[in-house]
C-alpha positions in Angstrom: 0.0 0.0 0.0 2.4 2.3 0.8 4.4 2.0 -2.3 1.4 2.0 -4.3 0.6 5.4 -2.2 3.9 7.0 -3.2 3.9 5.6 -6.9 0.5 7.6 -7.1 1.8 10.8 -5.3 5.1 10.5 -7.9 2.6 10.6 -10.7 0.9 13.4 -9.7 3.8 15.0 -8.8 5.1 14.5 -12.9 1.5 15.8 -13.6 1.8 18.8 -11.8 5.1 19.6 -13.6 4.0 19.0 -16.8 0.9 21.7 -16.2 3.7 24.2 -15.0 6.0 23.4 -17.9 3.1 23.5 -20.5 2.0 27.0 -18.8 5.0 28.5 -18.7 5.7 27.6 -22.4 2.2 28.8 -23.3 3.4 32.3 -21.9 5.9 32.6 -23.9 3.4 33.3 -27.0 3.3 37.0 -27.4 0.5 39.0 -29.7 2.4 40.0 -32.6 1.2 42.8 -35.5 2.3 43.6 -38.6 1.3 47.1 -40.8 2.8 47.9 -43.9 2.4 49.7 -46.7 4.2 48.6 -49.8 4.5 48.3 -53.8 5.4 45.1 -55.8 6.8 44.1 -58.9 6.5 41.2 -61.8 8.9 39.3 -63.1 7.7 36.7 -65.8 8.5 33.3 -64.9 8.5 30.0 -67.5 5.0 28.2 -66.6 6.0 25.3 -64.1 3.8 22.6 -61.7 2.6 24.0 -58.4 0.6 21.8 -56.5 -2.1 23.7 -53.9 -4.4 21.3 -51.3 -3.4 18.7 -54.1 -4.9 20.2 -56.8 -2.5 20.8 -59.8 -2.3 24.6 -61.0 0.1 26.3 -62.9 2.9 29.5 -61.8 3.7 31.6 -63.8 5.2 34.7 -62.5 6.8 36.1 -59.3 5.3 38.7 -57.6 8.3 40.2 -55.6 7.9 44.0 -53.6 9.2 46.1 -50.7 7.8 48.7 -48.2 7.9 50.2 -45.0 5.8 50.2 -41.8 6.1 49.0 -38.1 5.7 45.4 -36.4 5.5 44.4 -32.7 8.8 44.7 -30.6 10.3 45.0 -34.1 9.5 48.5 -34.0 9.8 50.8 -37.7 11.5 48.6 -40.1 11.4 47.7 -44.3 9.9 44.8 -45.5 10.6 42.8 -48.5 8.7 39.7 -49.8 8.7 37.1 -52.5 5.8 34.9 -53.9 5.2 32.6 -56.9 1.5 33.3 -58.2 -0.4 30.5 -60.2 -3.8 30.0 -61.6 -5.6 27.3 -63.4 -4.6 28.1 -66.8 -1.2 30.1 -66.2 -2.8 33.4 -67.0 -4.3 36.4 -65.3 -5.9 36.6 -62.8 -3.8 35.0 -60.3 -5.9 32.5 -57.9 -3.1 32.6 -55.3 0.2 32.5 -54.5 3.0 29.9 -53.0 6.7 31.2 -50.9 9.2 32.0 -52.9 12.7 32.7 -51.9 12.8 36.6 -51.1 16.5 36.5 -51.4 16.6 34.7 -55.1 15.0 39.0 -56.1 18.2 40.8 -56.4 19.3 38.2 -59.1 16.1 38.6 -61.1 16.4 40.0 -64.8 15.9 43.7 -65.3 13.4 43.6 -68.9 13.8 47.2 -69.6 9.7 47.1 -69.9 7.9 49.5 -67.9 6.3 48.8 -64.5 5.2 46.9 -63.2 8.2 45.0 -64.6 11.1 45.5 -62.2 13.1 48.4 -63.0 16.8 49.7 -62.2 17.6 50.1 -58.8 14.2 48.6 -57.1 16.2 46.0 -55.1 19.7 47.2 -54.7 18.7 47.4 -51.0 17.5 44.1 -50.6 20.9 42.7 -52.3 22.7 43.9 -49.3 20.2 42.9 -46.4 20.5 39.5 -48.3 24.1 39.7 -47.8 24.5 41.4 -44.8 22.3 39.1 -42.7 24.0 36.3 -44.7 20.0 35.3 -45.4 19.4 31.7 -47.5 16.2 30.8 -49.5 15.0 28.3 -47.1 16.1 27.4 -43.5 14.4 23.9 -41.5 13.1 23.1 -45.4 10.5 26.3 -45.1 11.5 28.9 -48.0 12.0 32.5 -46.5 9.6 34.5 -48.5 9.8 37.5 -46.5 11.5 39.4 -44.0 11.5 42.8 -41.8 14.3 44.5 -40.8 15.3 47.6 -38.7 17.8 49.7 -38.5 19.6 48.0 -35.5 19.7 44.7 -37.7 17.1 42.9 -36.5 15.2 41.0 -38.3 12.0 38.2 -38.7 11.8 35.9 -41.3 8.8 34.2 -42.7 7.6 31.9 -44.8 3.6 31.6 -46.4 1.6 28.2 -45.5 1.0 27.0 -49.5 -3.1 26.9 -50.0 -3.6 28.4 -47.1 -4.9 31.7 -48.8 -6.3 33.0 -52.0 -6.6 36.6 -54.2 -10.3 38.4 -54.6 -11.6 41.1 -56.3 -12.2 43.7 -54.3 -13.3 46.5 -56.8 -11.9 46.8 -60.6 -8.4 47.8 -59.7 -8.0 46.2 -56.4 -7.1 42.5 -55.6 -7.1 41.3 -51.8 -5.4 38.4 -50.7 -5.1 36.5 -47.3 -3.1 33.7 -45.9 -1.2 32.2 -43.2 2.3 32.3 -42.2 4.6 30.6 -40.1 7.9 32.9 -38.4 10.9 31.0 -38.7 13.5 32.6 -37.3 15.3 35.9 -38.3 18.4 38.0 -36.8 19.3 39.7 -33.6 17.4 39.0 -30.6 15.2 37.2 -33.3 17.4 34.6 -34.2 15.2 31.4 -32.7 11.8 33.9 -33.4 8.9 31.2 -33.6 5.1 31.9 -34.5 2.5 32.0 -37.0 0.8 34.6 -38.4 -2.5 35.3 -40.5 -1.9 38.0 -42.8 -3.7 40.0 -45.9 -3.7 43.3 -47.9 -4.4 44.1 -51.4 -2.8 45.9 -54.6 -3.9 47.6 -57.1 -3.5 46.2 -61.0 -3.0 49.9 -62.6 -0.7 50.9 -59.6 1.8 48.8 -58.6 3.1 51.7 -56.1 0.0 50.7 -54.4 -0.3 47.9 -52.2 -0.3 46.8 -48.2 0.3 43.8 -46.4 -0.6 43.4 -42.5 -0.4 40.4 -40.4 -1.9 39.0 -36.8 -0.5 36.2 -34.9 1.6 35.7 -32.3 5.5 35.0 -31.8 8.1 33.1 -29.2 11.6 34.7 -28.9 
């Protein structure tokens, strides 16, 4: 009896630590926001296989931009993104997008066509954040597809959940889209930066000056 007694008081003891250890890794998730404003660019891609929820479809260009705005203990920083958008047919209107490598932009042909094909001098800056935070397309098999960075060099990284969002009309010039996003990891005191994120924003298809992207979610650092 009495070993039975302490083997039950053991167990509940384990239990009891687990709770405290599942509670204070719970509090570790912190709200987390994300409000830019920002303009993107198009650079034709050869069609190729994308597969969304299992359902073939068909990208054909990349839709990479930049901006500016403020995210949670981040503070005022730039962003720059990367996607891959696709459609049924390999045409416009794009049904969605899938991550692409945010750092592959710098290398991406300049077409001497006018916006929004990307022109001289759009992503010189990027080319050195890629370089300067020594940032790689993928990290943990998750492509990087976008990143924000102040001025102090600190920076999150994420990467866009494929099929988990979609574009919509949202009046003849504008196109929203929504998604989710996992964080995985970034520089500075964001170097093991954990989370997930829902994000959306539109642009508009006459103004490629014109666009936003904001995200909600929480993060772990």
């Amino acid at each position: 009896m009495k070993i039975l007694a302490a083997s039950k008081t053991f167990l509940a003891l384990l239990f009891t630590l687990f709770l405290l250890s599942s509670c204070k890794k719970d509090s570790n998730k912190k709200n987390f926001q994300i409000r830019t404003k920002t303009w993107y660019r198009v650079s034709p891609a050869a069609p190729m296989e994308v597969i969304v929820n299992g359902v073939k479809k068909i990208g054909f260009a990349y839709f990479p931009g930049a901006g500016s705005g403020e995210a949670t203990f981040l503070g005022n920083g730039s962003v720059y993104f990367n996607q891959l958008v696709y459609s049924t047919t390999g045409n416009l209107p794009p049904e969605g997008s899938v991550a692409a490598p945010v750092s592959a932009v710098p290398a991406y042909p300049l077409t001497g066509g006018p916006l929004p094909l990307i022109q001289p001098g759009d992503f010189t800056t990027l080319g050195a954040i890629v370089t300067g935070l020594n940032l790689t397309p993928a990290t943990n098999s998750q492509v990087i597809n976008s990143i924000m960075v102040n001025k102090a060099g600190d920076a999150i990284f994420t990467s866009a959940i494929t099929g988990s969002g979609s574009t919509y009309p949202i009046s003849a010039v504008l196109v929203g889209f929504n998604g989710k996003a996992t964080i995985v990891g970034g520089r500075g005191r964001f170097v093991h930066a954990k989370g997930e994120i829902k994000y959306e924003g539109y642009f508009n298809v006459l103004n490629p000056d014109v666009a936003t992207y904001n995200a909600d979610g929480w993060i772990d650092f």
